[in-house]
Legacy VTK file of the C-alpha trace (Angstrom):
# vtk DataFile Version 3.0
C-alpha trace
ASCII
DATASET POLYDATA
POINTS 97 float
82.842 92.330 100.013
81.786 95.385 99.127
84.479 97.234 97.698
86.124 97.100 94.445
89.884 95.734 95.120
91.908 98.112 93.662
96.064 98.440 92.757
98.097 99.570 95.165
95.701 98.049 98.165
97.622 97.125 101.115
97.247 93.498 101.584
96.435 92.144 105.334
96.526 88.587 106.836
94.206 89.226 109.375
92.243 93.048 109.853
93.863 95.161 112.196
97.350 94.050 111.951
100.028 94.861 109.654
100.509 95.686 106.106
102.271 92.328 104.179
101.652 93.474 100.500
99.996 95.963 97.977
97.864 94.950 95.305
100.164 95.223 91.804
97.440 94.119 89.730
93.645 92.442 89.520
93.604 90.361 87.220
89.284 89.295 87.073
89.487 87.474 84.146
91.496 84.781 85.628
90.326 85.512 88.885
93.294 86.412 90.289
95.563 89.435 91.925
99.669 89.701 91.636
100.513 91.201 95.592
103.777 92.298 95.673
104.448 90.650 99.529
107.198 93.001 101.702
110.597 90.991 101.705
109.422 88.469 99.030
108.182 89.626 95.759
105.686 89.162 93.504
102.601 86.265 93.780
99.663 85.670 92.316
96.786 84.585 94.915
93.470 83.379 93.646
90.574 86.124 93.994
88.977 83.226 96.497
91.228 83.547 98.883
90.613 87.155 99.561
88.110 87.385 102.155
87.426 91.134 102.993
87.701 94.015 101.189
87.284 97.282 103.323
88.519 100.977 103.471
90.917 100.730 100.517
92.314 97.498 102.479
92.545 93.335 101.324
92.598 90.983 103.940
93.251 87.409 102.793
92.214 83.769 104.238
95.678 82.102 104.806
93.452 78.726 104.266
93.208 79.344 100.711
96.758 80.166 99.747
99.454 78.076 98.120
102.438 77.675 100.703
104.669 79.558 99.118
102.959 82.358 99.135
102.143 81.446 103.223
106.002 81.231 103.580
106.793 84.938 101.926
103.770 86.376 104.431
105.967 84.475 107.548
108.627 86.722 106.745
107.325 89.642 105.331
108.822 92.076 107.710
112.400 90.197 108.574
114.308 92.843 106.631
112.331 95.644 108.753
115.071 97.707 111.053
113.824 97.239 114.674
115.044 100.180 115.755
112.112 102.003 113.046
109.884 99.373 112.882
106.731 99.567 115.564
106.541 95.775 115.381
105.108 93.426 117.375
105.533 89.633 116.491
102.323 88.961 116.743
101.033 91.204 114.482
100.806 91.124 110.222
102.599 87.694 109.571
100.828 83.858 110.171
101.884 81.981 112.466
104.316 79.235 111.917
102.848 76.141 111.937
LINES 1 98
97 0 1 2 3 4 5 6 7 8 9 10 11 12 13 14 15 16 17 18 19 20 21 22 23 24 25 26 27 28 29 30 31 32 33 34 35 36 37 38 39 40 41 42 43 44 45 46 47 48 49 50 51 52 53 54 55 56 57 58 59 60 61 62 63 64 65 66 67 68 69 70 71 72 73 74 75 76 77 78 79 80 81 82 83 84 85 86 87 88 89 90 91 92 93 94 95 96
């Protein structure tokens, strides 16, 4: 990681898929962020489980994150009209497991 993670980064489960969150806060002296995730709220995710940081975006190892914050990024873009939304099921949320 090269980059500085920054507020208001747009927070990625895997790189070139979907937006799931921003970046509220960073929080480095707890080693931490609060990502607001779409659909779900606030969370705080360890700074560990973030494992790129590239052109202004986070992408996070689902490995390394509690499972409640797993379960908000399932459904991050449920409350998305389809008839707006270019979504594709596949893309910005893990899969269930």
């Amino acid at each position: 990681m090269n980059e500085r993670i920054e507020a208001g980064s747009m927070v990625f489960v895997a790189d070139g898929e979907m937006g799931v969150a921003a970046v509220r806060e960073v929080r480095r002296q707890s080693s931490e962020l609060l990502i607001n995730i779409q659909n779900a709220g606030d969370f705080t995710v360890p700074l560990d489980a973030v494992k790129d940081v590239h052109s202004g975006k986070v992408v996070l190892d689902i490995d390394r994150l509690a499972a409640p914050v797993r379960r908000a990024l399932e459904h991050a873009h449920d409350a998305e009209d389809p008839r707006y939304a270019a979504i594709d099921p596949e893309a910005g949320t893990p899969r269930d497991e």
